[in-house]
C-alpha positions as CSV (number, residue, x, y, z in Angstrom):
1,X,79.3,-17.7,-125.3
2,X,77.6,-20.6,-127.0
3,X,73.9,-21.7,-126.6
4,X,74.9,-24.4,-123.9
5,X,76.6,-21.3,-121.8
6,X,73.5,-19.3,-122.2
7,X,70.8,-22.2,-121.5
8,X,72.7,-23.0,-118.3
9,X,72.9,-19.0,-117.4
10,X,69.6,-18.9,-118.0
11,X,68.7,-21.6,-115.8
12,X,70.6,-20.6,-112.8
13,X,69.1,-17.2,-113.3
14,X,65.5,-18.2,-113.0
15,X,66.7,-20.7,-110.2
16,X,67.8,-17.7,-108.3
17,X,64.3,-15.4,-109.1
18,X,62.5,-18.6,-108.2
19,X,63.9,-18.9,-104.9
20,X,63.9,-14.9,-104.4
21,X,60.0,-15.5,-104.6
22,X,59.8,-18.1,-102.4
23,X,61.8,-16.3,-99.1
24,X,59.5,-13.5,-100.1
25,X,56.3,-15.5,-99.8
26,X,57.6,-16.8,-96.5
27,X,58.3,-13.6,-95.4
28,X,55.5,-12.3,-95.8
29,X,53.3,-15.4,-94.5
30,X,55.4,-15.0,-91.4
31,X,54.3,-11.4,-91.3
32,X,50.6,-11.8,-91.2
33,X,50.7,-14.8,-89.1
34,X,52.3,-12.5,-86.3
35,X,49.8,-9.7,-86.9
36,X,47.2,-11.7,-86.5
37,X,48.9,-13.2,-83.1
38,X,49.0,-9.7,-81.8
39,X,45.5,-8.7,-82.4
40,X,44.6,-11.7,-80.9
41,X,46.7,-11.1,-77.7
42,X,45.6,-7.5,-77.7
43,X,42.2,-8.2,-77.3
44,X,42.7,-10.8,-74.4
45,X,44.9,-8.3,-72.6
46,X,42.3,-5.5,-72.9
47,X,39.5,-8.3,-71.9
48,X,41.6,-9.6,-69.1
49,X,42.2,-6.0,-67.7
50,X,38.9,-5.5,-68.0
51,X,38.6,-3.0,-71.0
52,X,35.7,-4.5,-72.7
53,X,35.4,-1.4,-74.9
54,X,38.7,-1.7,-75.9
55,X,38.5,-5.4,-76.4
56,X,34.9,-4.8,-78.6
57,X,37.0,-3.0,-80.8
58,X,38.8,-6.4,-82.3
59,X,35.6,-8.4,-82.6
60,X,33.8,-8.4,-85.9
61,X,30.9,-10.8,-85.5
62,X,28.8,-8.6,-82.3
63,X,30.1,-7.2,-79.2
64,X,30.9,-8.9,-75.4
65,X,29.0,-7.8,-72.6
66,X,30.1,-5.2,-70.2
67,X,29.8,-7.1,-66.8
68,X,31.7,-4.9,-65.2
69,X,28.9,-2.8,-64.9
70,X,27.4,-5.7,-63.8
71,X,29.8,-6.3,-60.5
72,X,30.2,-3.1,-59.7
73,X,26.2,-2.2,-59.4
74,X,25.8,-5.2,-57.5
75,X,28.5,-4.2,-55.2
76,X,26.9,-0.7,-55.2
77,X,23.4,-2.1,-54.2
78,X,24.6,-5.3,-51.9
79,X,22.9,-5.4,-48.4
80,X,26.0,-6.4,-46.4
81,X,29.9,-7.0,-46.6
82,X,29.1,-10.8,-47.5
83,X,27.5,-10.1,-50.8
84,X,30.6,-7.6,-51.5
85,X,33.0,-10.2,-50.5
86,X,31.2,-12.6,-53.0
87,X,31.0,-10.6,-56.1
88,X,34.4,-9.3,-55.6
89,X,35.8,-13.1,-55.4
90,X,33.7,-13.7,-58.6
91,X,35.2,-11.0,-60.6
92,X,38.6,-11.5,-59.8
93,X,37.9,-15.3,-60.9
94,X,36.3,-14.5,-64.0
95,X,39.0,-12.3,-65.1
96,X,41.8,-15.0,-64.2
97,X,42.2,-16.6,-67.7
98,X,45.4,-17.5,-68.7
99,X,46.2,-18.1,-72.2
100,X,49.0,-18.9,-74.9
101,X,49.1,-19.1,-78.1
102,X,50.4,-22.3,-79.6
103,X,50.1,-21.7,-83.5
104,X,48.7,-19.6,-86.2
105,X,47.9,-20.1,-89.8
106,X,47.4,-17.5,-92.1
107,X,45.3,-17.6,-95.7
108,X,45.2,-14.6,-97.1
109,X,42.7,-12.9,-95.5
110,X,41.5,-15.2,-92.6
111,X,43.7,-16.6,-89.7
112,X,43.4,-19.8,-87.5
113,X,44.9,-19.3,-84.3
114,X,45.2,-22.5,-81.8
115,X,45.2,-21.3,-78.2
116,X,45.4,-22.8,-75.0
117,X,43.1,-21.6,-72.2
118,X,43.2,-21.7,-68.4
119,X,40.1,-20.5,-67.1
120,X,37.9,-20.8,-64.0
121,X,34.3,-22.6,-64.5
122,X,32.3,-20.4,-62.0
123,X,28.9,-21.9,-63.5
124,X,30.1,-25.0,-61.1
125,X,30.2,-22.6,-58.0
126,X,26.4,-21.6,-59.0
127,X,25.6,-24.6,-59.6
128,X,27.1,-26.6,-56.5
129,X,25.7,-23.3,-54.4
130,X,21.8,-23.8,-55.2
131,X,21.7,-27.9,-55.5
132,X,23.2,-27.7,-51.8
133,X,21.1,-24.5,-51.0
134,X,19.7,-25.9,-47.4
135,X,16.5,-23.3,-46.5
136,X,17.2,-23.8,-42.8
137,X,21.1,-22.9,-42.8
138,X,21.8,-19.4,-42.1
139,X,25.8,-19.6,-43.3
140,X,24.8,-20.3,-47.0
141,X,26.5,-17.1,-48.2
142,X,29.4,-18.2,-45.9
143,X,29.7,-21.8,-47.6
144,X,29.9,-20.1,-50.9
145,X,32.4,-17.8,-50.1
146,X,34.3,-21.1,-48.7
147,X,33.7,-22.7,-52.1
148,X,35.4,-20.0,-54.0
149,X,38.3,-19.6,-51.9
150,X,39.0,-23.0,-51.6
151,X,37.5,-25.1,-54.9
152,X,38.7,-23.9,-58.1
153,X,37.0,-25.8,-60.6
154,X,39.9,-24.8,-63.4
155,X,39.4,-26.0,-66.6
156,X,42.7,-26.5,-69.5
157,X,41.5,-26.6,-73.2
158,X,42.9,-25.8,-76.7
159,X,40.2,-23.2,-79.1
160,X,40.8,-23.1,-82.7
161,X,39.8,-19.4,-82.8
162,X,39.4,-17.7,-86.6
163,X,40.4,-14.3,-87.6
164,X,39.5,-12.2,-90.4
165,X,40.7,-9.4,-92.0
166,X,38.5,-6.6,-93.0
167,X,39.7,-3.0,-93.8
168,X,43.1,-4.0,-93.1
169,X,42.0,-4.8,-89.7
170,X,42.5,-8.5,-88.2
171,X,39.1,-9.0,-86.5
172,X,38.2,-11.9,-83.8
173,X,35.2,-14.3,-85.3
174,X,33.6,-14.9,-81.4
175,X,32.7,-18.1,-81.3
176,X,30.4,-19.8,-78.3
177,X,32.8,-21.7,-77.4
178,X,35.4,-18.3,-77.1
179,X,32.6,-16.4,-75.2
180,X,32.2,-19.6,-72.6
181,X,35.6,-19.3,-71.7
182,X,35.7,-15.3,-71.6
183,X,32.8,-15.8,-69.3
184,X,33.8,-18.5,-67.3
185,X,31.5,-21.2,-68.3
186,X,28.2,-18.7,-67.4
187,X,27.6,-18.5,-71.3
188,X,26.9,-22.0,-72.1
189,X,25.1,-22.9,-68.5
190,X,23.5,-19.5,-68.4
191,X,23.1,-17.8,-71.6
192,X,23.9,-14.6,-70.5
């Protein structure tokens, strides 16, 4: 074999190594960008089933609040079926978020996730309820009950959200813009 021979084996054999490492990298890019999609989906399922425990467990910045102890004291200590009627219609809205993930990119240790949200703006329904709150009208329970059945003030919108991992652990970075839309708009309106 002359030198030509081995200059050209050698070249085809670092070719090979070289694109060896490459599919590897990919692979493994791939792999982290998918863990990082199912942590994220794991903690929306555990919020949207109401599991806030469970969903605390994947956020690294502070915690959510537990409103379900929230609805279920003030169905505990309502004064009449209409009140019961109202917080169980809010809970089940604020619970309704829909979500899908459109794309993830992974950096080493910190993930971007774009995700598309369908949520409910309840802050609206509070809103709407006390601006057209009439003193004299004895049905203003019963209008707001009509306003939640009937006007869904649903809002569509695409959240960056950033991951990162610690302890080999993806962990959610909540945002205020995540917590709006994981409390149906009573964050930003409310700050609760």
């Amino acid at each position: 074999m002359n030198f030509y021979h081995k200059n050209l084996f050698l070249k085809f054999s670092l070719s090979i190594i070289a694109l060896l490492l490459m599919f590897i990298t990919i692979y493994f890019i791939y792999i982290k960008d998918s863990d990082s999609q199912i942590y994220f989906e794991n903690f929306m399922d555990s919020y949207i089933s109401k599991n806030i425990q469970t969903a605390n467990n994947y956020v690294l910045n502070n915690s959510l609040p537990n409103l379900n102890e929230i609805f279920s004291n003030g169905i505990k200590n309502s004064k009449n079926n209409i009140q019961n009627e109202i917080i169980t219609l809010f809970e089940n809205l604020f619970y309704s978020i829909n979500y899908e993930v459109i794309s993830s990119k992974t950096i080493f240790n910190k993930s971007i996730i774009n995700v598309h949200f369908d949520y409910y703006d309840l802050s609206k329904h509070i809103i709407n309820y006390f601006k057209n709150l009439n003193e004299h009208e004895n049905n203003n329970y019963d209008n707001f009950i009509h306003s939640l059945k009937t006007t869904k003030y649903k809002i569509s919108t695409n959240l960056n959200i950033e991951l990162i991992k610690k302890d080999n652990q993806w962990n959610i970075v909540l945002s205020e813009n995540l917590i709006n839309i994981l409390t149906s708009g009573l964050y930003k309106n409310f700050s609760i």
